[in-house]
N, C-alpha and C positions, 0 to 999 in steps of 0.2 A: 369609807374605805380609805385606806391610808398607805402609802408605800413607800420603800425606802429600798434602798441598793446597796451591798458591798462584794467587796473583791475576796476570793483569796487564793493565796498565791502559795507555789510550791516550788523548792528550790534542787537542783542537783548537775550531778556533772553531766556531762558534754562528749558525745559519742552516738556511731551507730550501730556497734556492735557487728560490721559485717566480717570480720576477722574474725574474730568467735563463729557467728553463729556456722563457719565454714568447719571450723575445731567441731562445733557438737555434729554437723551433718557426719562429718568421718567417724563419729562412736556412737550414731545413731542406734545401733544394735545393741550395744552396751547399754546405751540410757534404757532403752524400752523395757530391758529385761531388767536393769533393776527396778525400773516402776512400775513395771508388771507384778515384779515380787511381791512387792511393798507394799500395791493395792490387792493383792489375792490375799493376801495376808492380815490384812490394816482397814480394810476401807468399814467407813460404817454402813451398819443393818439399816439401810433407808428405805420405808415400804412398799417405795415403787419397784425395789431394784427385784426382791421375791414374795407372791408370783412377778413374772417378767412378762409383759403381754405391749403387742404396740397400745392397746387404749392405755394402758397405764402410762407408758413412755410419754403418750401424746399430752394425758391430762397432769402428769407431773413436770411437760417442759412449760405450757403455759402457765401454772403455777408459780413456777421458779422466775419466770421472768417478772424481774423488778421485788422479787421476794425473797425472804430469806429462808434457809431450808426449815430453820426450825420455826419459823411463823406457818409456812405452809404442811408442816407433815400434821395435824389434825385436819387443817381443811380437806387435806388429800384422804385418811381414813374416812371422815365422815361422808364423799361425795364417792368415793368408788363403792362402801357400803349400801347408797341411797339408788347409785344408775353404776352396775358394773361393767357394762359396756358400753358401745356406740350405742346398738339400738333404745337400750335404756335410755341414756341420756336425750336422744332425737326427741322420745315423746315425751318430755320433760315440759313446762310450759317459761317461756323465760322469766314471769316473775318467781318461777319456785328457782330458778339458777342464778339469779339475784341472788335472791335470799341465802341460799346454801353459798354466794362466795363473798356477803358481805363480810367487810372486815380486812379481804384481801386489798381492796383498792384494784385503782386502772382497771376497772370494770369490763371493757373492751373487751379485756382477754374472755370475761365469760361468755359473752356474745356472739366473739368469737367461735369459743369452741363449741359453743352450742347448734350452731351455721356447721359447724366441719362436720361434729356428727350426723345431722340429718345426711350431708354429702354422702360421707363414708358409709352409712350404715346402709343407700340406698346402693351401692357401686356392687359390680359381681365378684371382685378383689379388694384387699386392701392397696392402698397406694406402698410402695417399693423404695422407691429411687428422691434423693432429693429435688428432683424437676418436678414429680408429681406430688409430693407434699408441698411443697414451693406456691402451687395454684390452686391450695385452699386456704381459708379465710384465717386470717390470724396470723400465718405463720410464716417467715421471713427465711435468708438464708441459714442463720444460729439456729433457728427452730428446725426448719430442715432437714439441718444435717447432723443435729441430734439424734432425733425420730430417726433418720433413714440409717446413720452409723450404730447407736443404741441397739432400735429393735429390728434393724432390717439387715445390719452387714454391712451395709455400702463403706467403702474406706475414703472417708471425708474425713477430714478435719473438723472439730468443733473447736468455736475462739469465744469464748465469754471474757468476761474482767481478771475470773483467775488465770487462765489461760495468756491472758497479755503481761503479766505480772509475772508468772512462771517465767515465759519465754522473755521477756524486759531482761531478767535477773540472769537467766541462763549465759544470756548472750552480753551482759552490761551495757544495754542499748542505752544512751541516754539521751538519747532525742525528745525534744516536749513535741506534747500530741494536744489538738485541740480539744480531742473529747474522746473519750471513749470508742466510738464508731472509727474513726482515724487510724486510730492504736490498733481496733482487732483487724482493718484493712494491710497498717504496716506488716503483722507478723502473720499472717495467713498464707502466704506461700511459705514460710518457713516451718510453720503447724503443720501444714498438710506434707510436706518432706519430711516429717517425724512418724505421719503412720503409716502405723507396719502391722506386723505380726498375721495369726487369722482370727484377733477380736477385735477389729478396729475401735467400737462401742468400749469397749474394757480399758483400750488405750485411751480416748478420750475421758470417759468418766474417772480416770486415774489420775488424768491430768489436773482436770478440776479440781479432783478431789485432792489434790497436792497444791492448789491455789489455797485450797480453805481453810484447811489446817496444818497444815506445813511453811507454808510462803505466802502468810496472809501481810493483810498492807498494811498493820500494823503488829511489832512484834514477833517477825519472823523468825521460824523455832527451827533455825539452820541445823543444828545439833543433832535436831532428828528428822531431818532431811533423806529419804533414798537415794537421791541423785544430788548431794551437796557436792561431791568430786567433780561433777560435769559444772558448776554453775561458777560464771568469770565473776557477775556480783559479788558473790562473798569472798571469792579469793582476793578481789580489790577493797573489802570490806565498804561495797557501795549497795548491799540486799538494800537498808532499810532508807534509801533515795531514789528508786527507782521502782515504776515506771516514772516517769515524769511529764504532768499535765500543764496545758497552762490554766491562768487563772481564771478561776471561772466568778459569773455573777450571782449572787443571791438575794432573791428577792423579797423585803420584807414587807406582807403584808396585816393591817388589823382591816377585819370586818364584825361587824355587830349582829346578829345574830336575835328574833324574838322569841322568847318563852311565852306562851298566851293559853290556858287553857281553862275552857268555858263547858258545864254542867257533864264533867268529867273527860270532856276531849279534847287531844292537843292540838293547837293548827302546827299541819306539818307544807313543806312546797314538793311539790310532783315536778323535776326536771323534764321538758320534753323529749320525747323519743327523738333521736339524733343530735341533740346534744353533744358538744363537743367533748364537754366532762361528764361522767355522771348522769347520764343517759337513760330516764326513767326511774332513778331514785329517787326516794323521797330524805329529804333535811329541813331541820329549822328553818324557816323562813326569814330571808335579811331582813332587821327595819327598815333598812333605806326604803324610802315612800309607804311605811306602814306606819313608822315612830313619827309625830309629828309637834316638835315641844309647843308650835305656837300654839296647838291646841288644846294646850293645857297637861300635857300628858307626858308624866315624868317618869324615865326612862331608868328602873333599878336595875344595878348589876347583880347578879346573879351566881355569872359564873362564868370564870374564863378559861377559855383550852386554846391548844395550841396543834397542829398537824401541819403536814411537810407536801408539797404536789410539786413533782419535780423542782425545780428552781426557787420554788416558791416556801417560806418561811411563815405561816398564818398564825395568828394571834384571832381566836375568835370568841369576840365578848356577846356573850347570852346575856338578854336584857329581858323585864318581864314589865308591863305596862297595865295602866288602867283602861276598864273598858271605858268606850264612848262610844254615842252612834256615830262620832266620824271615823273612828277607827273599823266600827263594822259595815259603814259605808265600803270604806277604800278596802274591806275582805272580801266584800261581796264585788266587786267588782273586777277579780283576781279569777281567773279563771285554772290556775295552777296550784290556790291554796285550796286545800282538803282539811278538815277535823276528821280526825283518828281516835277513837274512844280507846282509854289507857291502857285496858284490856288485852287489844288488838294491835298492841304497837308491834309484837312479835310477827303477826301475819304481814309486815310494809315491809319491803325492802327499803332500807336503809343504808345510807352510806356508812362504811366501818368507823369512822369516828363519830358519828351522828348517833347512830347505834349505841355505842357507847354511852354516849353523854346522854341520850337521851333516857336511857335505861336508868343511869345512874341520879335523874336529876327527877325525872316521874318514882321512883324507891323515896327519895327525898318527898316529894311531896305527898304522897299517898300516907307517911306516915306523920303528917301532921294533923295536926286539930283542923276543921272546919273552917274556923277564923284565920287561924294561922295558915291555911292553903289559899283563903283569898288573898293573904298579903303578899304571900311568893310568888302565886303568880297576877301580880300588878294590881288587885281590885277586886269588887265583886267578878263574884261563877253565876 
């Protein structure tokens, strides 16, 4: 494994916007109602929003977090289709909730919500308020006060990325923030002095919904803007500099990666339960300490992919090797590799790029000649 670092950096003016954001608190009433308009009108058909139920609210915020809408609006069909409620989902077993959110990534969150439903579905109410949501598993104070403003009413604030980029821009804030978390802690008292009205949830998902496609972070479509009157950004024609982060690190890693499969099954590795990443899935198994060139055993590329874990930039070379018995010595001695017959790759949870690749690269070899399948994968099956 290999790594390497770099910077990048983002540049803009200099401000904190507290003279504005005083300007928007005085036409606060004016903003809401035109955003109010503009999403009663605009917003899109997204399937959590009708039906409207808290499970749906609950399994649509974990979804969204770290995801894009339109990556999760199939997983979201296909999992309220499978467990349409709490109680469905409770008796669910976790490797079928694996499975149904591989591809998502940050796995947690399935775990997560799989832990809240048994909770909830065992409770004599649903939880209400963002305190009681707050002290179930997964969910944070953004999740919170989602769930509790969404499906419950509560008049919280919600602050995501589009939410701090709105509000940045509203007010020409141009303070750098370290991260993300920073930024939604900056403008969170000023969020929550923006809701009003009696759909608090309406105002919030309006707002967002105004980060995503209106005052996105790249290419902001001022133009068609509901609230471009209110916003000090563009009148200083500073939208497309703001917010402002500082620079963050990226980290670039390669790992290698074995392809090895013997009398039709693949070796895959079984992460252990509580694992910090990937926690019970199964992926290619690294060579490190299974590839070993002094022992003769020459290490073909195959195939290389690439995938993104927070900070992290991977380059992951799949390599296929000859058998030997020192190589089925050091498998046998692996108490976390498993052979998977090719059949049944669909019954493992897999990790979502793993999944993939591995889909893509077993097609590959199932439709070779005999001969030509011991060669790809490293040797005699």
């Amino acid at each position: 494994m290999t790594r390497q670092t770099k910077r990048v950096a983002v540049a803009g003016p200099v401000g904190t916007g507290g003279e504005m954001a005083a300007v928007l608190l005085g036409r606060a009433v004016a903003f809401r109602r035109a955003l109010g308009t503009w999403f009663a009108a605009s917003q899109r058909r997204l399937p959590w929003r009708a039906p409207r139920s808290v499970y749906r609210t609950v399994v649509s915020e974990f979804m969204l977090q770290q995801t894009q809408v339109e990556t999760a609006t199939p997983y979201f069909l296909s999992w309220v289709r499978r467990w349409p409620d709490f109680g469905a989902l409770a008796g669910a077993s976790p490797e079928e909730v694996l499975r149904e959110w591989a591809g998502l990534g940050y796995y947690n969150r399935a775990r997560n919500l799989h832990r809240l439903a048994g909770i909830v579905s065992a409770l004599p109410a649903l939880p209400r308020t963002v305190g009681e949501w707050e002290r179930l598993p997964g969910v944070g104070p953004y999740t919170a006060a989602a769930i509790a403003s969404i499906a419950c009413g509560e008049r919280v604030a919600v602050v995501d990325g589009n939410v701090v980029r709105v509000l940045a821009r509203l007010v020409a804030d141009g303070r750098e923030f370290r991260s993300n978390g920073d930024a939604v802690t900056a403008f969170a008292a000023l969020a929550q002095a923006l809701v009003g009205g009696d759909d608090p949830g309406a105002h919030n998902e309006a707002m967002m919904e105004l980060g995503a496609v209106c005052c996105r972070r790249q290419g902001a479509r001022c133009g068609a803007c509901p609230v471009a009157s209110f916003c000090a950004a563009r009148a200083g024609g500073l939208a497309g500099r703001l917010p402002r982060f500082a620079p963050r690190v990226v980290e670039q890693v390669v790992v290698r990666r074995l392809w090895l499969v013997r009398a039709g099954r693949l070796l895959l590795c079984r992460y252990a339960e509580g694992a910090r990443r990937l926690s019970g899935l199964h992926e290619l198994p690294l060579a490190q300490g299974l590839v070993a060139d002094a022992d003769g055993e020459l290490a073909v590329l195959v195939a290389r992919k690439r995938r993104s874990i927070s900070q992290q930039r991977i380059v992951e070379e799949i390599v296929s090797m000859r058998w030997s018995a020192a190589l089925g010595s050091r498998i046998a001695g692996r108490t976390d590799l498993q052979w998977v017959p090719l059949g049944e790759l669909d019954a493992v949870a897999l990790s979502g790029p793993h999944r993939r690749w591995v889909r893509e690269l077993a097609g590959s070899f199932l439709a070779l000649t005999t001969e030509a399948q011991g060669a790809f994968s490293g040797g005699v099956q």
